[in-house]
C-alpha positions in Angstrom: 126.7 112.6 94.2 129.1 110.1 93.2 126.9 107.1 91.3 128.0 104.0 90.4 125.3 101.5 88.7 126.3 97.9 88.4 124.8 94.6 87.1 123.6 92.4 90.2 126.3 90.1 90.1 128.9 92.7 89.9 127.9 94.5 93.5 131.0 93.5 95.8 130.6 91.5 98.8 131.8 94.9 100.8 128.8 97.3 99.3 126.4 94.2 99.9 127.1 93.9 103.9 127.3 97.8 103.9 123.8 97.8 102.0 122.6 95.1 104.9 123.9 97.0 107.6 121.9 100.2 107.1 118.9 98.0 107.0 119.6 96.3 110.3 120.4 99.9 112.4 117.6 101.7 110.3 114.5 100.9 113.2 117.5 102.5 115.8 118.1 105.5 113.9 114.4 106.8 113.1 113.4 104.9 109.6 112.3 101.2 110.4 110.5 101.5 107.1 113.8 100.3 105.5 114.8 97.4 107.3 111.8 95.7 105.2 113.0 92.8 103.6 111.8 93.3 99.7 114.3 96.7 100.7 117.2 94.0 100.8 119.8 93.0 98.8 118.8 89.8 98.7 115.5 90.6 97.5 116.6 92.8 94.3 119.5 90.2 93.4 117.4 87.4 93.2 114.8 89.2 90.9 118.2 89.5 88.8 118.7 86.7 88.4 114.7 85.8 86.7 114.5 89.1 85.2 116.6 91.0 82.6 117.7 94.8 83.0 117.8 94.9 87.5 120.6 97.2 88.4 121.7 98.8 91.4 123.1 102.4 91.9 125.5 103.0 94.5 126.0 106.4 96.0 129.1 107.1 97.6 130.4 110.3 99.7 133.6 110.1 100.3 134.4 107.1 98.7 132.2 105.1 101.9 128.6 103.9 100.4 125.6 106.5 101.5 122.7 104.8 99.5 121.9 101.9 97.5 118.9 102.0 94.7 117.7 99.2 93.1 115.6 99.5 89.9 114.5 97.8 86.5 115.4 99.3 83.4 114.2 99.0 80.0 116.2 99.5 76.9 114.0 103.0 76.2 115.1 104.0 79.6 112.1 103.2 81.3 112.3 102.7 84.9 110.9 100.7 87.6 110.7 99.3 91.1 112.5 95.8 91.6 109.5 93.2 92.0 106.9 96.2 90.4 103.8 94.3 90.9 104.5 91.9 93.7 107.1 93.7 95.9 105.4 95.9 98.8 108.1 97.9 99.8 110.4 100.3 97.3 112.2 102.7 97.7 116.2 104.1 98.0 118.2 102.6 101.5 120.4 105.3 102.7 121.9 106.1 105.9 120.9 108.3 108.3 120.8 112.7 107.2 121.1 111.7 103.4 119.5 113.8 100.7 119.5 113.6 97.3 118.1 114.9 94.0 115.5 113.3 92.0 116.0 113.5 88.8 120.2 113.8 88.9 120.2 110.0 90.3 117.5 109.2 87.4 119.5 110.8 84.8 123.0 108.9 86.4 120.8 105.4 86.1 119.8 106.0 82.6 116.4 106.4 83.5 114.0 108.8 82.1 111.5 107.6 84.3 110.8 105.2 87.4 107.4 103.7 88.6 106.8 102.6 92.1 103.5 101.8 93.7 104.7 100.5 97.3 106.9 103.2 98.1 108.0 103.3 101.7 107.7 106.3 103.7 111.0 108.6 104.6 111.4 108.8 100.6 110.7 113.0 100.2 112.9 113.2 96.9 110.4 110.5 95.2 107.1 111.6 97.6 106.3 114.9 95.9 106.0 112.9 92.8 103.7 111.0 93.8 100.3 110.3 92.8 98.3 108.5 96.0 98.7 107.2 99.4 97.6 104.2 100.6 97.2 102.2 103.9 99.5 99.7 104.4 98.6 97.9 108.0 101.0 96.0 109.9 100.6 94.1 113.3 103.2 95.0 116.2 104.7 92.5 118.0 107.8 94.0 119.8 106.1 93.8 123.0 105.2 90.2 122.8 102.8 87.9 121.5 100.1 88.2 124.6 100.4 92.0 124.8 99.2 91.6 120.8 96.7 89.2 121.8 95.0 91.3 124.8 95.3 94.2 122.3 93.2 92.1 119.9 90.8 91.4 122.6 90.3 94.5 123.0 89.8 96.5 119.5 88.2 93.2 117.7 86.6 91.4 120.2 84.1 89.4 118.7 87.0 88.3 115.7 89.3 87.0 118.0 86.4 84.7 120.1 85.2 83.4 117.0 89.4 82.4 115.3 90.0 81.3 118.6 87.1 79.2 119.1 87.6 77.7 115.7 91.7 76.5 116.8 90.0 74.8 119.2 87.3 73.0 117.1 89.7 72.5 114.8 92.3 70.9 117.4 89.0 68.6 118.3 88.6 67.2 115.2 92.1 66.6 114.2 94.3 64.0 116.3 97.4 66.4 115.8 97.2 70.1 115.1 101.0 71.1 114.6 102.6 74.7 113.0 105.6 74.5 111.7 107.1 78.2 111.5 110.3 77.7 108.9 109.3 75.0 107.4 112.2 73.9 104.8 110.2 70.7 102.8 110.0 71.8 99.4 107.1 69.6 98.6 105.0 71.9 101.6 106.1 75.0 99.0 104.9 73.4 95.7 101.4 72.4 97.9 101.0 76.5 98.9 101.6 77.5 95.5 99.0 75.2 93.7 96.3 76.7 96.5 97.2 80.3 95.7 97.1 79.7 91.5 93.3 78.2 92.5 92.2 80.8 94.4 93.5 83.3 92.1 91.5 81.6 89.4 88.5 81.1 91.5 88.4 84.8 92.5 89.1 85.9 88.7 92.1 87.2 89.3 95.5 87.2 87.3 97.6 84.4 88.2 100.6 85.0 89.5 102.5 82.0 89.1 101.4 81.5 85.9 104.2 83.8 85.2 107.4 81.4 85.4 109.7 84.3 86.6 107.4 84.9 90.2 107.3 80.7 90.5 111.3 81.0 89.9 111.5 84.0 92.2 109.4 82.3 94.7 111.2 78.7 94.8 114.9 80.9 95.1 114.1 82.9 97.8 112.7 79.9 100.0 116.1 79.1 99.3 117.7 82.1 100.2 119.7 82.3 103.6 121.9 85.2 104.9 122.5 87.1 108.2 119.6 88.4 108.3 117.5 87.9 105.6 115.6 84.5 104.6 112.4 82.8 103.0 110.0 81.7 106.2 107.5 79.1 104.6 104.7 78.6 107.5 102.7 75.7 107.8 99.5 74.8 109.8 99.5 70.8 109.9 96.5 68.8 110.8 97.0 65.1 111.4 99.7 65.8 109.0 98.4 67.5 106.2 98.6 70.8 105.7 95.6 73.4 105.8 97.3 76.7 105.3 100.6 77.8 104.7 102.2 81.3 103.7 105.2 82.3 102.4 107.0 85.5 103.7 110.5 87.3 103.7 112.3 88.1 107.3 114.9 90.4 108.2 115.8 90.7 111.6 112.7 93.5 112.7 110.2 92.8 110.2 108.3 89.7 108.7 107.0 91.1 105.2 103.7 88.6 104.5 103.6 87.6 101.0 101.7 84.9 100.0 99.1 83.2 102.4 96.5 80.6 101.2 94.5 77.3 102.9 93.1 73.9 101.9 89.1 75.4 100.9 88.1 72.0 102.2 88.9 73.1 106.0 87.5 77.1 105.1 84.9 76.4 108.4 87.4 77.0 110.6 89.2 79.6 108.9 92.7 78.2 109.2 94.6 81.1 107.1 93.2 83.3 110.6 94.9 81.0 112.9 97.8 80.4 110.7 98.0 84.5 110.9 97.8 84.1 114.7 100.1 81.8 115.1 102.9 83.6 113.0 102.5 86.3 115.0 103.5 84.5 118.2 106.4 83.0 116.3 107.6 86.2 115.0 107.5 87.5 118.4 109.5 84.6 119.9 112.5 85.4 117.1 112.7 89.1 118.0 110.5 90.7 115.2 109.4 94.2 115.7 105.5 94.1 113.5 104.6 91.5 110.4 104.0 93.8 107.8 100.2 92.4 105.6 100.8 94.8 102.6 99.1 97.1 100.7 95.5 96.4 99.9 91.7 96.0 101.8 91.2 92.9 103.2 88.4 92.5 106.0 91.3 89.8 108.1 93.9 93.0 107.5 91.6 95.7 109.3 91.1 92.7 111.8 94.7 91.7 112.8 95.8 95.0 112.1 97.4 97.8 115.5 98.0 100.3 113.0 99.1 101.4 109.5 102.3 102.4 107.6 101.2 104.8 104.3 102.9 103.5 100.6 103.0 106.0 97.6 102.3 104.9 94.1 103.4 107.7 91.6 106.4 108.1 89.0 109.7 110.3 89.0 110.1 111.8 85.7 112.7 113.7 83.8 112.1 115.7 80.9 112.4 113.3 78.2 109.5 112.4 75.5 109.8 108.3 76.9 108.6 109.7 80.4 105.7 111.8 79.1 104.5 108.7 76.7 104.8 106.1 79.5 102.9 108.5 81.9 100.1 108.6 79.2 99.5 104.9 79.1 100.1 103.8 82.4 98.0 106.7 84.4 94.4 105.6 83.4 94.3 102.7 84.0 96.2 103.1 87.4 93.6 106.1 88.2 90.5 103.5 87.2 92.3 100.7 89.3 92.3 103.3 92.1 89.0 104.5 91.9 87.2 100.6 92.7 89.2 99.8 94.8 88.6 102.8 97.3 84.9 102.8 96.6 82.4 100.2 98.1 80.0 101.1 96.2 82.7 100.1 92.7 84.8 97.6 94.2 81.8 95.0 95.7 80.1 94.7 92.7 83.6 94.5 90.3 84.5 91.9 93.3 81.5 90.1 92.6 81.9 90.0 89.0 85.7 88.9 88.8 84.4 85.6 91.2 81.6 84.3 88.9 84.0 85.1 85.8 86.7 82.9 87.9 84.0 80.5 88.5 82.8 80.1 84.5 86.5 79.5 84.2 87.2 76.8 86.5 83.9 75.0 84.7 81.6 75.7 87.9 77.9 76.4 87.7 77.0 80.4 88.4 73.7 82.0 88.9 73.6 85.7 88.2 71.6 87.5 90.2 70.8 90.8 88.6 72.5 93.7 91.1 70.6 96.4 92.2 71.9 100.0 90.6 
């Protein structure tokens, strides 16, 4: 193989529309996992621009580009996905019948190892080193917004009365119930973001834009327009104020969902579910294939859900003492992480715990009830 790595801002605008166009003929030529947009170039170039040490290998045969491999590295030589941690799909974007070897592109990159945890499927060279596959569900759209609806109907009957029936009580109360699918107000941005850092605090988990390089990423690719990647911020007005929002990436086939939150005072009528709902009749409008929920169990996912894609979480490694010592701190505590979160019987009570932690935080009253073992 003939690699080339370069800095983000040295890729040529040539490799860059070749990199695009293998995304946008991938669903035609048998792996639509890669037209996802945290695949695109747009996605790994502006997570160059927050965070030191992104790169990009090119592989060329013949001189004519035959993959493209984006990856963070570290000055040991650690490797990892672009967006490890909040990207959902990883992976190497190739053209149709291309191999290649493992541990001769880590070794061209610099890289004694590379982490991934959303890897997309198609990806045999990285797959055999993995370490677990997970459900990733998606809901398909490519046959039109009312097929998906009587779909719905039909394998979660009683879930799509009840969201429905709420619209409607919801379209009662308000004078004007509006959504806005690309919304481009900055202000309606900043308002999604400050829900999300609350109900990350609420539900004790990390926040994610407390970290200035996600808030940075975040605001840049709302900004971000190309042919055919973009930002889509969706927003569910009521009377004018918005309820729920969610901010996604888009390429032409595939709406990757990202970050979706609501106003908790509206939570009785569950406007993140019709929000959900009515992206999907958007998307369907604009000529996307599925929306794509990510990684993760969520009772709305196995709702809204016609079927799954599988994501590997594992590392490549070369022989190389950095690789075995990363392996050794980073596998436990993946393998614990792993462990609750596939087990009811682990993850409920954890669940529990990480909510009346977020609530002692945020200065709220908790009762503990003692759990039953």
């Amino acid at each position: 193989m003939d690699i080339s790595v370069y800095r983000p801002g040295e890729l040529s605008a040539a490799d860059r529309a070749a990199w695009s166009a293998m995304q946008s003929k991938a669903h035609l030529q048998g792996s639509p996992e890669l037209a996802n947009p945290f695949l695109s170039p747009e996605f790994a170039l502006a997570v160059g621009r927050c965070r030191r040490g992104v790169r990009i290998a090119v592989v060329r045969e013949q001189g004519e580009p035959a993959a493209f491999f984006p990856f963070r590295r570290t000055a040991a030589g650690v490797g990892r996905a672009v967006g490890l941690g909040i990207s959902d799909a990883q992976g190497l974007v190739h053209r149709p019948g291309f191999t290649w070897d493992a541990r001769e592109l880590l070794r061209a990159c610099g890289l004694a190892v590379w982490e991934f945890d959303h890897l997309v499927e198609g990806q045999g060279p990285f797959e055999a080193e993995g370490s677990g596959r997970f459900p990733s569900p998606v809901m398909d759209v490519d046959q039109g917004y009312e097929t998906y609806l009587a779909g719905l109907r039909e394998r979660s009957p009683k879930f799509t009365r009840t969201t429905l029936a709420k619209e409607r009580r919801l379209a009662r109360t308000a004078t004007e119930l509006r959504y806005v699918h690309d919304e481009r107000d900055p202000a309606a941005l900043r308002v999604l973001m400050g829900w999300k850092s609350a109900q990350y605090r609420r539900t004790g988990r990390s926040d994610r834009f407390a970290h200035e390089w996600i808030a940075r990423l975040v605001e840049q690719l709302f900004h971000t327009r190309s042919d055919p990647f973009a930002g889509i911020l969706s927003v569910l007005y009521a009377d004018g104020r918005p309820v729920a929002a969610h901010f996604g990436l888009r390429t032409e086939r595939v709406l990757a969902c990202w970050f979706p939150a609501y106003d908790p005072h509206y939570a009785k009528y569950s406007p993140g579910l019709i929000l959900h709902l009515r992206m999907a009749e958007a998307a369907a409008a604009d000529g996307v294939a599925y929306l794509d929920l990510g990684r993760g169990q969520k009772e709305y996912k196995d709702s809204l859900k016609t079927r799954e894609l599988t994501v590997s979480e594992g590392w490549v490694t070369r022989r190389h003492p950095v690789a075995v010592g990363h392996r050794v701190r980073r596998a436990p505590a993946r393998a614990l992480r792993n462990a609750v979160v596939v087990r009811p019987e682990l993850f409920e009570p954890a669940d529990r715990l990480l909510k009346k932690m977020g609530k002692i935080r945020s200065g709220a009253t908790v009762t503990v009830k003692p759990t039953k073992t």
